[in-house]
C-alpha positions as CSV (number, residue, x, y, z in Angstrom):
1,X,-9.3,-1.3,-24.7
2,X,-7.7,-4.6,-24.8
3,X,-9.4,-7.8,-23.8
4,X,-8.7,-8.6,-19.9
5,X,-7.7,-4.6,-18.8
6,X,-10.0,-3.2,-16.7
7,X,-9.6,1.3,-15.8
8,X,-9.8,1.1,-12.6
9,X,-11.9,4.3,-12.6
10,X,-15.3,3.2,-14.0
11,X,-18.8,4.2,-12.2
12,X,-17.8,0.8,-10.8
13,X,-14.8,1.1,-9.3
14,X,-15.5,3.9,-7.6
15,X,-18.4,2.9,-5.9
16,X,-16.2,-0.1,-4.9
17,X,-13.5,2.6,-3.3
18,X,-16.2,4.4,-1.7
19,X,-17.7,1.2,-0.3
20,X,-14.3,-0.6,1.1
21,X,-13.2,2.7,2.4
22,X,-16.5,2.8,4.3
23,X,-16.4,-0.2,6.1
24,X,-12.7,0.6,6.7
25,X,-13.2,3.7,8.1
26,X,-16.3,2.0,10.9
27,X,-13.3,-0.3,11.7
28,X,-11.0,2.8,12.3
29,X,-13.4,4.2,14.2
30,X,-14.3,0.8,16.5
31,X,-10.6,0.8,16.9
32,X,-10.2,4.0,18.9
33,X,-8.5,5.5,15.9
34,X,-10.5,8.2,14.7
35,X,-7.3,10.3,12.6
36,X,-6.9,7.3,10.4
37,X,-11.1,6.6,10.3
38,X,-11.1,10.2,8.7
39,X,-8.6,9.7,6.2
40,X,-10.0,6.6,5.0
41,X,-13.6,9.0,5.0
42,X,-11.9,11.6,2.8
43,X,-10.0,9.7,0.7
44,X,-10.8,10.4,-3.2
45,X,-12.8,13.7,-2.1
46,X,-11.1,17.0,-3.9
47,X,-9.8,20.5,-2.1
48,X,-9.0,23.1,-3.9
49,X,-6.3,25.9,-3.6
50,X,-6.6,29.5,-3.1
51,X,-4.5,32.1,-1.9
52,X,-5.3,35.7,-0.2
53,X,-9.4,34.4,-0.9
54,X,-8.5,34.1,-4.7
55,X,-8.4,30.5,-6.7
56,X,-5.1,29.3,-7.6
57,X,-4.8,29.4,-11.6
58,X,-2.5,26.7,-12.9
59,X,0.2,29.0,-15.3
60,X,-0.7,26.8,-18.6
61,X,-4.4,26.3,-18.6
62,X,-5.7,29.1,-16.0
63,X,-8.0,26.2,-14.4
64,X,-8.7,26.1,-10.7
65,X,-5.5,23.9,-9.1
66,X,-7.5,21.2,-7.5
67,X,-6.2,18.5,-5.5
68,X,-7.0,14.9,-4.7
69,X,-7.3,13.3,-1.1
70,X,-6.0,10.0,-0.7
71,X,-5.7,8.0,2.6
72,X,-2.8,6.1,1.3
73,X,-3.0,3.1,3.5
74,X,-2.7,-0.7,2.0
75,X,-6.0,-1.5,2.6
76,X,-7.5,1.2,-0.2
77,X,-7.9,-0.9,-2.7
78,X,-6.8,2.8,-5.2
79,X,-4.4,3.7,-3.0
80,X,-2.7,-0.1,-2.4
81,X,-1.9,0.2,-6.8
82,X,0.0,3.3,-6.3
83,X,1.7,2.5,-2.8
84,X,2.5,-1.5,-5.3
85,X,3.7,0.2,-7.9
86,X,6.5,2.1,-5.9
87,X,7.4,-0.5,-3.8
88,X,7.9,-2.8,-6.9
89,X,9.3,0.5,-8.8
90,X,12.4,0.2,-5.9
91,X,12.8,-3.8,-5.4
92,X,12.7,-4.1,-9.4
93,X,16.4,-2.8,-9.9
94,X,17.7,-5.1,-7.4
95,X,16.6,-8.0,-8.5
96,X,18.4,-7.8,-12.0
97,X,21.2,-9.6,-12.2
98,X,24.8,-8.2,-11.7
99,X,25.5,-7.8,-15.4
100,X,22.3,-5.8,-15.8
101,X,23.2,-3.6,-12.6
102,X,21.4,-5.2,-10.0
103,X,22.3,-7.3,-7.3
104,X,21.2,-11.1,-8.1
105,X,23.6,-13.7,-9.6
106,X,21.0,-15.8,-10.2
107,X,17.5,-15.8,-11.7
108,X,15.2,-15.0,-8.9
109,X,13.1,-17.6,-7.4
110,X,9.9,-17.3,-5.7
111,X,9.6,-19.2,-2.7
112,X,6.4,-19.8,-0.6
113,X,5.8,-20.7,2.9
114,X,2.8,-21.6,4.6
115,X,1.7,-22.5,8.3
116,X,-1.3,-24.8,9.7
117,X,-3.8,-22.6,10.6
118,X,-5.7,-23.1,13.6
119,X,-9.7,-21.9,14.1
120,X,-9.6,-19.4,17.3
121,X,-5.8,-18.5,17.2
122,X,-5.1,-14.6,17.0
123,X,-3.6,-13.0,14.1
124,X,-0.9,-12.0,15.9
125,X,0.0,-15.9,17.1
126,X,-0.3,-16.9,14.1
127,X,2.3,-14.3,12.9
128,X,4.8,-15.3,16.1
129,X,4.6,-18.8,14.7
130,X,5.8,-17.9,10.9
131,X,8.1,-15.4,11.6
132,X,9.9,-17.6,14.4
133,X,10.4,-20.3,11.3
134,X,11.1,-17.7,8.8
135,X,14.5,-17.0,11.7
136,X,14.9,-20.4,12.0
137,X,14.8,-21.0,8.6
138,X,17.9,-18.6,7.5
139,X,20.1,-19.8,10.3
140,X,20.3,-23.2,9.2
141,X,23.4,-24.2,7.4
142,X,21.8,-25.6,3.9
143,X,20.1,-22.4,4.2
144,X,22.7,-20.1,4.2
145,X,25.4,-22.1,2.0
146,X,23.2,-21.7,-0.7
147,X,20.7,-18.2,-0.6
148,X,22.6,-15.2,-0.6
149,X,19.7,-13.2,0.0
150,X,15.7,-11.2,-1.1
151,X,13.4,-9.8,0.6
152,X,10.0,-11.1,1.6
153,X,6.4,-10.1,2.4
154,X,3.7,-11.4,4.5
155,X,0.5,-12.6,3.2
156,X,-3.0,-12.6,5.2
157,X,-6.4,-14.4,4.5
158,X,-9.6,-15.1,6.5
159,X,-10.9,-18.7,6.6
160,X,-14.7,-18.1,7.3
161,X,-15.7,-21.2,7.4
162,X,-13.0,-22.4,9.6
163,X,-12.8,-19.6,11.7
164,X,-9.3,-19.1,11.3
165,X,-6.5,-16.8,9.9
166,X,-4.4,-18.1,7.1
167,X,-0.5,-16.1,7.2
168,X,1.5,-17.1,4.3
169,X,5.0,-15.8,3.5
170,X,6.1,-14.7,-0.2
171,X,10.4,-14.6,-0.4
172,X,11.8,-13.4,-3.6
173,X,15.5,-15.4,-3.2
174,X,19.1,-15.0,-5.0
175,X,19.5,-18.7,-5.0
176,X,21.6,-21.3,-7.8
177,X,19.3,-24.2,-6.7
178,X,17.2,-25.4,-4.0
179,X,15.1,-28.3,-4.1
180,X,11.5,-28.6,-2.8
181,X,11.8,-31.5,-1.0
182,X,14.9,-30.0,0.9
183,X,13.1,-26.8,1.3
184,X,10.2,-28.5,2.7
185,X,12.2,-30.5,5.2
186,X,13.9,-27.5,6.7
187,X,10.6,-25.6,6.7
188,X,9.5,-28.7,8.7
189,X,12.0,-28.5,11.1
190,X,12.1,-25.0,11.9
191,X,8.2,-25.4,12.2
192,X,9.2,-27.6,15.3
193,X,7.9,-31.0,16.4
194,X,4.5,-30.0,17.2
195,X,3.6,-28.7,13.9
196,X,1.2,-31.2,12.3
197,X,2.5,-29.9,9.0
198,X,3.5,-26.4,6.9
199,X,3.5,-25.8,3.1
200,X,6.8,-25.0,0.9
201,X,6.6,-23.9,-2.9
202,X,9.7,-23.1,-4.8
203,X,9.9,-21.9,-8.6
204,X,11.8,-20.1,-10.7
205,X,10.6,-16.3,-12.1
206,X,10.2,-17.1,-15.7
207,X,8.4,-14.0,-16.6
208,X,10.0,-11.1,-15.6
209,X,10.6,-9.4,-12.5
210,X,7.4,-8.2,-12.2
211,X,6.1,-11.6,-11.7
212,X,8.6,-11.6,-9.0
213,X,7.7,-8.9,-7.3
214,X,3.6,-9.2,-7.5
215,X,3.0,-10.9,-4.9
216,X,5.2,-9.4,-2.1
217,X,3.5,-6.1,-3.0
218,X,-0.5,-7.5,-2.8
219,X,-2.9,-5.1,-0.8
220,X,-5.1,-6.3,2.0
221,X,-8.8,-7.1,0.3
222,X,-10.4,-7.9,3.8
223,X,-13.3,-5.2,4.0
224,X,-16.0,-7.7,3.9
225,X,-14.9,-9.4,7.0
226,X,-17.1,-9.0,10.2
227,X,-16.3,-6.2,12.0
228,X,-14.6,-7.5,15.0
229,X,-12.4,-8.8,12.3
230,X,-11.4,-6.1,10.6
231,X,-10.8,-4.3,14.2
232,X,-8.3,-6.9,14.6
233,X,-6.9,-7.1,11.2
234,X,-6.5,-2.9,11.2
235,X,-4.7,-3.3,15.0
236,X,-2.4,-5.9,13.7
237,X,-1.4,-3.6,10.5
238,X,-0.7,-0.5,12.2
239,X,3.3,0.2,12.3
240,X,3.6,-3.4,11.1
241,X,6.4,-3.6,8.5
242,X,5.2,-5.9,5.7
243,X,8.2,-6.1,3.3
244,X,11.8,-6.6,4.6
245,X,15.1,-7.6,3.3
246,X,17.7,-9.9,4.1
247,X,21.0,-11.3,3.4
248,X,22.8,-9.3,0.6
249,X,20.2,-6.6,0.5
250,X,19.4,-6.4,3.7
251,X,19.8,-2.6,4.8
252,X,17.6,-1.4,1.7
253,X,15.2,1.1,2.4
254,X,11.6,0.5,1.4
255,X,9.7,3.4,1.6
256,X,5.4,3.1,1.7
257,X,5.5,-0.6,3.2
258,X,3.3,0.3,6.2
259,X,0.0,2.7,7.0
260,X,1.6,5.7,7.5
261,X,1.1,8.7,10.1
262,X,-2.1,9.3,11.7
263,X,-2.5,12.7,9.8
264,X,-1.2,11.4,6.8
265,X,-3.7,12.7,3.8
266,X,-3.7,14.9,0.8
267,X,-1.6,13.7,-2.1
268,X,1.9,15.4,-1.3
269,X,3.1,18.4,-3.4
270,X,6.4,19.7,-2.5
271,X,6.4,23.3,-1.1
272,X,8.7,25.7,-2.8
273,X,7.8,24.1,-6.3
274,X,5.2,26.6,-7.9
275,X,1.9,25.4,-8.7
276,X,0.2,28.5,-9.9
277,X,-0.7,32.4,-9.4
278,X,-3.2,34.4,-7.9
279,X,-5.3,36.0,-10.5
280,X,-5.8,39.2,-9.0
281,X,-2.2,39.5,-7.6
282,X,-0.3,38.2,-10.2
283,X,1.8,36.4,-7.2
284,X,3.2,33.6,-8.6
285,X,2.0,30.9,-6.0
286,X,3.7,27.7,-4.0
287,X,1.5,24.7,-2.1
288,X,2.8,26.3,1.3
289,X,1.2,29.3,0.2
290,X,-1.9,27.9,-0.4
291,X,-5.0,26.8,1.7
292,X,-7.2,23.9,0.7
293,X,-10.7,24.2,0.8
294,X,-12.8,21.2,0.6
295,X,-16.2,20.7,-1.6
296,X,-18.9,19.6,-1.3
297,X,-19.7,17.4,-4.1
298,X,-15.6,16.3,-4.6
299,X,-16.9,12.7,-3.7
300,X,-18.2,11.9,-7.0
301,X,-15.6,13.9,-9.7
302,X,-12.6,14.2,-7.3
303,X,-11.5,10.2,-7.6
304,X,-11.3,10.1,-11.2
305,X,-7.9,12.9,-10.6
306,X,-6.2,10.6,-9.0
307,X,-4.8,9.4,-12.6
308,X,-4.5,12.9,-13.6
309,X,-4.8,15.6,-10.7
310,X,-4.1,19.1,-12.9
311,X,-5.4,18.0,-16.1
312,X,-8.8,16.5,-14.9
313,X,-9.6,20.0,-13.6
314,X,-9.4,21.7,-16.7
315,X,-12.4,23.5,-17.5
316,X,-13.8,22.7,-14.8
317,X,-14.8,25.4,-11.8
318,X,-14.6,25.0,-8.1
319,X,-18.1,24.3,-6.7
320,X,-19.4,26.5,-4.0
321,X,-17.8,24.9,-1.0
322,X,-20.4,25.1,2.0
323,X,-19.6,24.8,5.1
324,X,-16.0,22.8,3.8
325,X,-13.3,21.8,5.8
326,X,-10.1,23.9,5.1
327,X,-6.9,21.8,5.5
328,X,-2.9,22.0,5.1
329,X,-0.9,21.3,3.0
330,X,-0.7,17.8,5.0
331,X,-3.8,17.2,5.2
332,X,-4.0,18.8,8.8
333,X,-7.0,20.4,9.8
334,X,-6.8,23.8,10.4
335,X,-10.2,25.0,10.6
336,X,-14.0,24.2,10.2
């Protein structure tokens, strides 16, 4: 493996998932929002398929058709990589220039803008304060003579020591030029007089679009925060849109940029494609077909199918699932 790449699904890592999901789930729960406390409980645990009280045979290998759990919320540190990478997989076309199909006419620039933050203000004050810049910002006339347009993303941090939360905003902009100082100067003034002061960086992308897009597509790493903290943090998340668009590509549609349904769970498998067959029927099988049955010891070999969920199971034979939780196909649960 090369120097500097880590597999995310060492011993390590997934003692680390197990962990952070943990202490999100006791947040969850503090929080009054016990759906979402059991997703985050069950995420990385396996459920297998059967049909008519027979395993589901996958056509090619004849192993058991398992499936992964996943809570798919932001703040998994598994499931934030995949929910990244298709959030950067539908900016990244956009930001290519027009010649290359996408909607740019200039090389991106990555613009970031920071606030004062102040020891005892909420999170959610502190968000009122950026965001009313951010409008101010983009209604100013050097503003808008000049940036046709991007999309942008919020960024959160805990100052311990301070006592205080730190909410910066990432912008990737279509813009010919901009200068710091001018950027810094409306920043300023949107700000409004009171503001003691507020941070502006400006740069050009210079290594790719996925440099670009990185940092508008960060998960939350917060579960180490007190818990009253991460109460507060989790409130201020849920239905909270974190990426948005604006100017020329406003009205895009970016799918995965909040936490999802309440019941939101197993890794989605689309109903009428077939998956398998029932052994002693012959009955070639779909997911809607199928119930899942839960297992016991899914904690520990279920996470690693998450990078590949039919052939990790080869070989491999469903455990005897005592007292398991049987669920839909949407991670519903239908039974005890």
């Amino acid at each position: 493996m090369a120097k500097g790449l880590r597999n995310p699904y060492t011993p390590r890592e997934r003692a680390i998932h197990r962990s952070t999901c943990g202490r999100w789930a006791e947040a969850a729960r503090a929080a009054n929002r016990g759906a979402l406390a059991l997703r985050f409980d069950e995420c990385g645990t396996g459920v297998w398929a059967t049909h008519e009280g027979e395993q589901v045979l996958a056509f090619e290998t004849d192993a058991p058709v398992r499936r992964v759990m996943t809570c798919n919320h932001r703040n998994c540190p598994t499931c934030a990589r995949k929910r990244s990478a298709r959030i950067r997989e539908a900016l990244e076309p956009h930001v290519a220039d027009v010649a290359h199909g996408g909607q740019f006419t200039a090389k991106p620039a990555l613009l970031t803008l920071t606030i004062d933050d102040t020891p005892g203000e909420s999170l959610t004050s502190a968000t009122t304060r950026i965001l009313g810049a951010w409008k101010k910002v983009r209604r100013r006339k050097g503003w808008k003579d000049r940036v046709r347009g991007g999309f942008y993303a919020l960024e959160v941090t805990r100052n311990q020591r301070r006592g205080s939360w730190h909410v910066h905003l990432h912008a990737v902009i279509d813009v010919d030029w901009l200068g710091q100082a001018e950027a810094l100067q409306m920043w300023r003034g949107a700000l409004g007089a009171g503001e003691r002061a507020g941070g502006v960086n400006i740069q050009r992308v210079r290594n790719g679009i996925a440099e670009a897009t990185k940092y508008l597509t960060k998960g939350v790493e917060a579960s180490r925060l007190p818990l009253a903290e991460r109460v507060e943090l989790l409130t201020w998340m849920h239905g909270r849109r974190m990426i948005s668009t604006f100017g020329h590509l406003y009205g895009l549609q970016l799918a995965d940029d909040d936490d999802g349904p309440e019941d939101e769970g197993a890794e989605a498998t689309e109903g009428a494609e077939p998956i398998g067959y029932n052994p002693r029927t012959g009955v070639v099988v779909t997911a809607d077909d199928c119930v899942w049955l839960a297992s016991n010891d899914a904690v520990e070999r279920g996470f690693a199918m998450l990078a590949r969920l039919w052939d990790a199971t080869r070989g491999i034979r469903p455990p005897r699932a005592r007292g398991g939780t049987h669920v839909g196909i949407t991670g519903e649960r239908t039974g005890e």
